[in-house]
C-alpha positions, 0 to 999 in steps of 0.5 A: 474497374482499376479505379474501383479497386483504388476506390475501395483500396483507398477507402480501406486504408482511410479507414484503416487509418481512422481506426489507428487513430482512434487506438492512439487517442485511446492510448494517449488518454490511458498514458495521461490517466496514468502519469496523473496517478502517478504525480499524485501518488508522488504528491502525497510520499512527498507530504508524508515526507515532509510531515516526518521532517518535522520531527514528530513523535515517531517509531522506527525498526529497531534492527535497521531504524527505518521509520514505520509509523507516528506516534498519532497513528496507534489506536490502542496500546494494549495488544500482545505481540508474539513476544511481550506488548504490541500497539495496535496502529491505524497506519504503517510505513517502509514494510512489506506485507507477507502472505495471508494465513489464519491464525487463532489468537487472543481474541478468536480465529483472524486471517492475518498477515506478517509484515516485514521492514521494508528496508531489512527484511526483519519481521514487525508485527502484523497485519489484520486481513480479516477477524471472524467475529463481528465484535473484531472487526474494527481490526481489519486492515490495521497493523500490530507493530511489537514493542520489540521490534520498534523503537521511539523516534523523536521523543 
C-alpha cells in the first residue's frame, strides 16, 4: 500500500513537472516572439534614423526644432489649418496622439485627434481618425501638420 502511494505520488509529481515544463517552453517561445519584435522595431528607428542623417529635406516644430516629418511625406499642400495653411502628410514622427473627437470641418464631420510634439508637448496639427464621407476617406490615418507650427529643415 506504501508503494502505491509513492507510485501515485511520483507519478503526480512527474506529471507535475511535464506540466511546468511545458509552461516554460511556452514562456521562452513568448519571450523569443517578443525580443524579435522588439529588434525589428529597433531595425527600423534605427533606418529611419539613418535616412534623416542624410539631410534630406525635412520639417521640424517650430518651438523646440524636433524633427516631424520629410519633405517626401506630404501628399497635398493645399489644407487649412486652425490658423492659416496646413500640408496634408502621409507620415509624421516624434508626436503624440491626443484624444479622439469629431469635429465639423471643411469638408464635413471627421473624428480627428490632435497631435502633440513628442518632445514639448506643443500642439501640431492633427490626425484623421475617421471621415464621414466616402469622397473623405483617403484622409484617414493621415496627419495635418500647420504651417505655423513647423518649420523647414535642410533646404
Amino acid at each position: 500500500m506504501i508503494e502505491s502511494k509513492m507510485n501515485d505520488t511520483m507519478h503526480s509529481l512527474e506529471k507535475q513537472l511535464e506540466e511546468e515544463r511545458t509552461a516554460r517552453l511556452e514562456a521562452e517561445k513568448y519571450a523569443e516572439s517578443k525580443i524579435r519584435e522588439l529588434k525589428d522595431s529597433l531595425e527600423k528607428t534605427q533606418k529611419e534614423t539613418e535616412e534623416l542623417t542624410v539631410k534630406r529635406r525635412s520639417y521640424s516644430c517650430n518651438k523646440c526644432r524636433s524633427h516631424v516629418s520629410l519633405h517626401d511625406d506630404i501628399i497635398s499642400k493645399k489644407f487649412q489649418g486652425r490658423k492659416g495653411k496646413g500640408f496634408l502628410f502621409a507620415r509624421v514622427r516624434n508626436i503624440v496622439v491626443g484624444t479622439k473627437e469629431e469635429r465639423h470641418l471643411t469638408t464635413g464631420l471627421h473624428t480627428v485627434a490632435d497631435i502633440y510634439c513628442g518632445d514639448c508637448n506643443e500642439v501640431l496639427g492633427w490626425k484623421y481618425e475617421r471621415a464621414v464621407e466616402p469622397s473623405q476617406k483617403y484622409k484617414e490615418g493621415k496627419f495635418i501638420l500647420e504651417l505655423s507650427k513647423i518649420v523647414k529643415d535642410n533646404w
